[in-house]
N, C-alpha and C positions, 0 to 999 in steps of 0.2 A: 252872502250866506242866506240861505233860500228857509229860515228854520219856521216858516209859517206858512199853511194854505187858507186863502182865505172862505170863507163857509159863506153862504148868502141864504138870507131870509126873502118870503114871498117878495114881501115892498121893496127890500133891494135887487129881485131880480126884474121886477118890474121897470124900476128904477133903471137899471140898464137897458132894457129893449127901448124903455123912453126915449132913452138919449143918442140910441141905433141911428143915422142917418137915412138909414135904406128904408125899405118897406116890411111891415110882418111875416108879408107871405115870405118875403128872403129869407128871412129867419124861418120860416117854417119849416121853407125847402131844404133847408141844411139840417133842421134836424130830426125828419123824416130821412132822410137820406143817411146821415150818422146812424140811426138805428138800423136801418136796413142794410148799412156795409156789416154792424154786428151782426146782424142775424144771419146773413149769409155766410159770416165769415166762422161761425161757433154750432149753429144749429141749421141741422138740415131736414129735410122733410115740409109736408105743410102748415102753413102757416096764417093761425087764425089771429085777426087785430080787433082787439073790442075798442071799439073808439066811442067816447062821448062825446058832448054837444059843441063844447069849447075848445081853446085853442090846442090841448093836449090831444083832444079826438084827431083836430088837424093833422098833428103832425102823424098821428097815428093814420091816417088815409094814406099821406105823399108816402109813408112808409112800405103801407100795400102793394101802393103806383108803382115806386120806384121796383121791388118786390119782382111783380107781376113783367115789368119786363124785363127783368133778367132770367126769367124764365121759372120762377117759383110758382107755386100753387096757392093762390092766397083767397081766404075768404075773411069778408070785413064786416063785423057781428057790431051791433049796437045792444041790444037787450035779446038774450033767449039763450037757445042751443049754443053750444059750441063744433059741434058736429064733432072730427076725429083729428082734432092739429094734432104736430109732433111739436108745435112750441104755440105761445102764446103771447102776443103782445100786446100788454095792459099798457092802453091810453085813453083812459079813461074820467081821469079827474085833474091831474096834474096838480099843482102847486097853490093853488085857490083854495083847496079845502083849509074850513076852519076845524067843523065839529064832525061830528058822525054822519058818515053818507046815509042818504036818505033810504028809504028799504029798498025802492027796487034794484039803488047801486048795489047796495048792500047782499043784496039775493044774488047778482050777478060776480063779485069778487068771491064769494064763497062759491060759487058756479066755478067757478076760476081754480081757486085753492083746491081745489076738491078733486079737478082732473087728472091731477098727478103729474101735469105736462109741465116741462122749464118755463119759467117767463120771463118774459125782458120786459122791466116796466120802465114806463117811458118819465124822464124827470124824478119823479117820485115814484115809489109805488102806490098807488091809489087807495084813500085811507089813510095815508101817513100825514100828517103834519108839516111841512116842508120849513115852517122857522122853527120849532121846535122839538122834532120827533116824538110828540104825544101822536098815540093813537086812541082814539074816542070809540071806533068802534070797530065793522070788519075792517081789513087792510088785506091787501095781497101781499105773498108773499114771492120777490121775486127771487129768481136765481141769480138774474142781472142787471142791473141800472143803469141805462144809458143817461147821463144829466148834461145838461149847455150853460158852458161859458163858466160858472166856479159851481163845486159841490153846493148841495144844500147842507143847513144844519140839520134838520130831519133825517139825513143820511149818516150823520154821524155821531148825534144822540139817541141812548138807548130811549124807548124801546122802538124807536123809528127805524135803527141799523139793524139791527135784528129783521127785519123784513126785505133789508134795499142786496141782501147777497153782494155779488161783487160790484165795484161801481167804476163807471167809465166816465169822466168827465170829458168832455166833447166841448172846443174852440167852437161857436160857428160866427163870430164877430158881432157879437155884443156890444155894449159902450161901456162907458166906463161907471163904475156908482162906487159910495162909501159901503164898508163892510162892518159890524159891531164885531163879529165872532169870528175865531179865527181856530185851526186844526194846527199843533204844533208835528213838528218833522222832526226826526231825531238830527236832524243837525244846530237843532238850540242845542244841543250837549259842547259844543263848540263855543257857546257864549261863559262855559265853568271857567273861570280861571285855574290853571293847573300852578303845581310850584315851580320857582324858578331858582337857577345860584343864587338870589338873592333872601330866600327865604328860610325862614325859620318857622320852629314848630308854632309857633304863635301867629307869626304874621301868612301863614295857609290855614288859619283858620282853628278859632278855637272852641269845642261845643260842650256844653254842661247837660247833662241827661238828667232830670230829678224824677224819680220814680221808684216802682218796686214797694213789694208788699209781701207777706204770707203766702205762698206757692203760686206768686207772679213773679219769680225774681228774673223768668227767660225773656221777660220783654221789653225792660230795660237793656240788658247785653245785647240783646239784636239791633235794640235802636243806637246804642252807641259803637259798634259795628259797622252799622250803615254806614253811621258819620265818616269811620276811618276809613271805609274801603270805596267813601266819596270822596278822600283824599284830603280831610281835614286834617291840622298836623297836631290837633293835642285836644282830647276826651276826658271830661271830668265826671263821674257817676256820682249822684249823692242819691242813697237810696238808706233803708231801713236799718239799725245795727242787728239784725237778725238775717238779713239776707247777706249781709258783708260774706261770710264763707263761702256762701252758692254764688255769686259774683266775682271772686278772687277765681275760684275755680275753673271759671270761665272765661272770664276774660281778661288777660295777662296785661294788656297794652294802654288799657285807661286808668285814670286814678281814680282812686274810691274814696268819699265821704260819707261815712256812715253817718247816720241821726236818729235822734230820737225815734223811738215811737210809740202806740196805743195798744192795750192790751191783743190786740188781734193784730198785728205786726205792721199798721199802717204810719205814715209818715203824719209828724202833728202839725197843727200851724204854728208854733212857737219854734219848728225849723227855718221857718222863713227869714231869720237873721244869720243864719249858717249859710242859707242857697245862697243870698245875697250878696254874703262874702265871698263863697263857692262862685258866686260870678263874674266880681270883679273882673277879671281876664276873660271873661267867656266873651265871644262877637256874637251868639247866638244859644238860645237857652228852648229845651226840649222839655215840657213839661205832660207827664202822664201813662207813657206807657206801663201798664202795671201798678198804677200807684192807690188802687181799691178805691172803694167807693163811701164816704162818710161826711156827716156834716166836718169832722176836721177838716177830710182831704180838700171836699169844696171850699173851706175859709182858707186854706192852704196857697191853692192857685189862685185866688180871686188878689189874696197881700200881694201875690210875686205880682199879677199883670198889674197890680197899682204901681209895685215900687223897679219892677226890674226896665231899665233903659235902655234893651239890647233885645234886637228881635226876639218873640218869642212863636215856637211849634208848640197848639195847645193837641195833645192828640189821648186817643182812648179815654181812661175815665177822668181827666182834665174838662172833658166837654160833661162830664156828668151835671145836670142841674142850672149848666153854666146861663147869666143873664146877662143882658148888654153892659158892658163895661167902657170902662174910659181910661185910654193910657198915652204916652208920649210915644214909645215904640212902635214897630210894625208887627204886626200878630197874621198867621198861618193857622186858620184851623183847618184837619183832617178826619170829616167824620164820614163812615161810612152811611147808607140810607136808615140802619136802623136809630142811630143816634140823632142825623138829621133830623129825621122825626120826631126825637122825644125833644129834639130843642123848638121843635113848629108845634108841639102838642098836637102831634097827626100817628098815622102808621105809615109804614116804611113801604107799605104799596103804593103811597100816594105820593111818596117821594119819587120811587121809580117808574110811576106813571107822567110824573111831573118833573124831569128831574132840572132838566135849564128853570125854570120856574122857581124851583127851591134853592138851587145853590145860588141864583141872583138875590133872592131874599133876603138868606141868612147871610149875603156878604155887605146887605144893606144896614139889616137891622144889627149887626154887631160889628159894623164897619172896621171887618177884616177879610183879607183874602180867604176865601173857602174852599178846600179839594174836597171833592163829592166821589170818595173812593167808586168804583165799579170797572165794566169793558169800556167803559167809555170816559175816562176820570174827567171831573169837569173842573176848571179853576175859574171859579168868578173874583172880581173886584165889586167894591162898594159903588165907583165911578165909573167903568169900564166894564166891555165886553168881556164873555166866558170865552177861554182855553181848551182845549178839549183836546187830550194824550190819549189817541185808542190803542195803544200798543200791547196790555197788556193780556198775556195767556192765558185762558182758563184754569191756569193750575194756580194760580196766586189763591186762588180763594182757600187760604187755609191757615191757620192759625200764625201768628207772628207776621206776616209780610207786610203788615201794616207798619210793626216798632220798625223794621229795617227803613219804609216811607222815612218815616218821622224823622228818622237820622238822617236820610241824605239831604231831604230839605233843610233841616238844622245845619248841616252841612257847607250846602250850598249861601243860606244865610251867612252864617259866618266867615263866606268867602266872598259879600258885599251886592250877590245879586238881589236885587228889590225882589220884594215876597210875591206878586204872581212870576214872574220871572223863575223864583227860586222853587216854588213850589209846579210848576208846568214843568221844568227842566226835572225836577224828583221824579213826577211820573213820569216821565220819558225814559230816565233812566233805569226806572224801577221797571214798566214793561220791557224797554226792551231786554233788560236783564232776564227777565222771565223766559224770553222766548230763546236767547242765547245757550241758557245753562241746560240742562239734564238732570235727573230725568223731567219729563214733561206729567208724568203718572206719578204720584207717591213723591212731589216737590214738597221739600219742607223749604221754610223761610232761610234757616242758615245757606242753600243754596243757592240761593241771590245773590252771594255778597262778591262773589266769583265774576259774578255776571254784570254787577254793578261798573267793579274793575275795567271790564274789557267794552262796555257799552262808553264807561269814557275815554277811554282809549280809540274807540272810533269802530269798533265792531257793530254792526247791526246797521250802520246811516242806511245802508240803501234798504230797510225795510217798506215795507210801503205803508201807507197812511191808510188806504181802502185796502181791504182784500181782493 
C-alpha cells in the first residue's frame, strides 16, 4: 500500500547526491536532460534559460545543450534582457536558498514573472524555500516544476505550492537518505477499518459530539454526520437543552443529550459529569464545534481533557484560549491559521507565511497531534514529521466543512487508528470528498458527506498528489 510520498528537504537532498556513487556531473546530465525532454515535449517556440552560478545554473546549461541540438532555439541569460522566449526556464537558485534572494536575483525573477511567458522551473522555483515553502521575498512563479529523485516540501507547502504549478518528479538515480515529512496518498483511506459480520454498532466505532450553543446548533450535526457517514456505528450529541429541538430536527440517527446551560445558551462546566457519563461507551470524544465562547465553555474543555480517557478532537471554539495541558489520552487538535494564531499570540499571516514552522510548534508545545486546516492541510506530531493531505478543493472554504473534519477524525479515532494516522486519513478523506461531490461553485458542507461515503469506498485513489 503505497499511502505515502516521501517530501525531502535541502539536507536531505543533499544527503542523497552524497551517497550517489557516480559523479555530479551525472547527476547534472540527467537532469538538464529531464527538463529539456519537458520542455520539448509541452512548450514549443524559443526558449530562454536564466541560469545562476550554482549547481541549479548547471543543470539549467546541459538543459540549453541538450535543447540546442535537437534543433531548438535557445538563448542562455544569466542577468538582463530576456529578449522574446515562448517559454522560460528558471534555473536560477535551486534548493540552497534560505532567505530572500539578493536584489539583483530579485530584479531578474520579477524580469521573469512579469513576461507573461510559461516557466518551467528547475527543482524549485527560485525564491521558494525548498524544506519549507516559506517564501521571504520575490519567487517565480512556475507553470511547471521539473524536481529529481523525491518532491520537495516547498513544493507542497503553502505558500511554496502556490508558485511550483504542476510538478514532475524526475528518477535520475540518486541514493538513498532518511526523509522527516512525508505527502499522504489517498490510498491511506485503505488503512480505515470498515465493518465486518462481526460487528456491532459499538465495536465500529463509537463517537460522542459535545457541543452546540445559541444559533450554532448546525455545527454540531455536521460534525456528528461526519462521524456516521465515516462509518462509525453509534453517535452520541450532548449539546445545550435549548438546541435539543434544532438537533432532533436534523439529525434522526444520533442520540441527543441535552444539558444544562448559561443564560445565553452555552453549555456549563458542571456538565462535565453528564459528558463523562455520556462517554463511558464513546472510543473517541469530539469536543467544540459550536459550543461558544466563555470563561465556562473554556473550564468546560479544560475538566473533560483532565478527566476523559478516550481520544479526544479538540476543534472550533474548544481551542478558544486553550493552554498547554496534561492528559492520559491522545488529543487531535484542528485549528485553522486564524486560531493557530491566537494560540502563538501571532496573526494568521504569519502562520500562513510560516505554516510547517507553526503546526511543528503547537504539536510540541501542547504535545498533541495538530491539523493546520488550509490547500495544503498539514498534520504534525510532537516527535515526528509533518503529514501533508493536499487534496482539498477550493470550495471547502466555507462555513461548517470543518464540524464535518472534526467528525470523521473522531470517527476514525474511535476505529483505533492512532491520531496522526487518524487525523491525515480525515483530511484525505475530507478532500478528497470535496473534489468528488458537486457542485464545485455554491458547496455547502452538508455536501461532503456524499463524498465522504464514496472517497472510502475507494473513489478518487487515483487522484494525483501534484497537479
Amino acid at each position: 500500500m503505497n499511502d505515502r510520498i516521501p517530501l525531502a528537504t535541502a539536507d536531505e537532498t543533499r544527503q542523497a547526491e552524497g551517497s550517489y556513487q557516480g559523479s555530479l556531473d551525472e547527476l547534472m546530465e540527467r537532469a538538464g536532460t529531464a527538463v529539456a525532454d519537458l520542455v520539448a515535449e509541452r512548450y514549443p517556440g524559443r526558449v530562454a534559460v536564466v541560469c545562476g552560478k550554482g549547481l541549479n545554473g548547471g543543470d539549467g546549461r546541459v538543459c540549453a545543450r541538450v535543447l540546442r541540438e535537437r534543433g531548438r532555439e535557445v538563448d542562455v541569460v544569466e542577468f538582463g534582457d530576456l529578449g522574446e522566449p515562448d517559454v522560460v526556464v528558471d534555473a536560477l537558485l535551486g534548493i540552497g536558498l534560505k532567505d530572500a534572494p539578493r536584489e539583483d536575483v530579485a530584479r531578474m525573477i520579477e524580469r521573469i514573472n512579469g513576461s507573461g511567458k510559461p516557466v518551467v522551473a528547475i527543482d524549485v522555483p527560485s525564491g521558494v524555500n525548498a524544506s519549507t515553502g516559506e517564501v521571504a521575498g520575490a519567487a517565480i512563479r512556475a507553470h511547471t516544476t521539473v524536481t529529481f529523485g523525491e518532491a520537495k516540501v516547498g513544493l507542497a507547502v503553502a505558500p511554496g505550492r502556490f508558485h511550483a504549478g504542476s510538478v514532475r518528479v524526475v528518477d535520475i538515480g540518486l541514493g538513498a537518505a532518511e526523509h522527516e515529512h512525508a505527502l499522504l496518498t489517498p490510498a491511506v483511506l485503505e488503512r480505515v477499518p470498515g465493518k465486518t459480520e462481526r460487528s456491532t454498532k459499538y465495536r465500529a466505532g463509537s463517537v460522542l459530539v459535545v457541543g452546540g450553543s445559541r444559533g450554532l446548533t448546525g455545527a454540531p450535526v455536521l460534525a456528528a454526520l461526519g462521524a456516521l457517514r465515516a462509518d462509525a456505528g453509534y453517535v452520541t450529541l450532548a449539546v445545550p437543552e435549548s438546541a435539543l429541538a434544532a438537533v432532533e430536527a436534523h439529525l434522526l440517527e444520533a442520540v441527543k443529550r441535552p444539558l444544562p446551560e448559561d443564560p445565553a445558551g452555552r453549555l456549563l462546566p458542571r456538565t462535565a459529569e453528564a459528558i463523562l457519563e455520556a462517554a463511558e461507551r464513546a472510543d473517541a470524544v469530539v469536543v467544540g464545534p459550536g459550543l461558544g465562547r466563555s470563561d465556562g465553555t473554556r473550564d468546560l474543555v479544560l475538566a473533560l481533557l483532565e478527566r476523559l480517557p478516550v481520544p479526544v478532537v479538540l476543534d472550533a471554539d474548544a481551542l478558544w484560549e486553550l493552554e498547554p495541558f496534561a492528559r492520559n489520552g491522545a488529543t487531535v487538535m484542528t485549528p485553522h491559521s486564524g486560531e493557530l494564531a491566537r494560540l502563538m499570540g501571532t496573526e494568521a499571516a504569519e502562520v500562513d507565511a510560516h505554516r510547517l514552522e507553526s503546526v511543528t510548534w503547537a504539536a510540541r508545545r501542547f504535545a498533541a497531534t495538530v491539523l493546520l486546516k488550509g490547500p495544503d492541510t498539514l498534520v504534525g506530531s510532537p516527535r515526528a514529521g509533518v503529514l501533508v493531505a493536499p487534496y482539498g478543493a477550493p470550495s471547502l472554504a466555507t462555513a461548517g466543512t470543518g464540524d464535518v473534519l472534526a467528525g470523521v477524525i473522531g470517527a476514525f479515532l474511535a476505529k483505533g487508528l492512532e491520531p496522526a494516522l487518524a487525523a491525515g486519513a480525515g483530511a484525505v478523506a475530507h478532500g478528497v470528498a470535496s473534489r468528488l461531490v458537486s457542485p464545485q461553485a455554491g458547496l455547502v458542507a452538508g455536501d461532503l458527506l456524499s463524498g465522504i461515503q464514496r472517497a472510502l469506498e475507494g473513489e478518487g485513489r487515483d487522484l494525483a498528489a501534484f497537479p
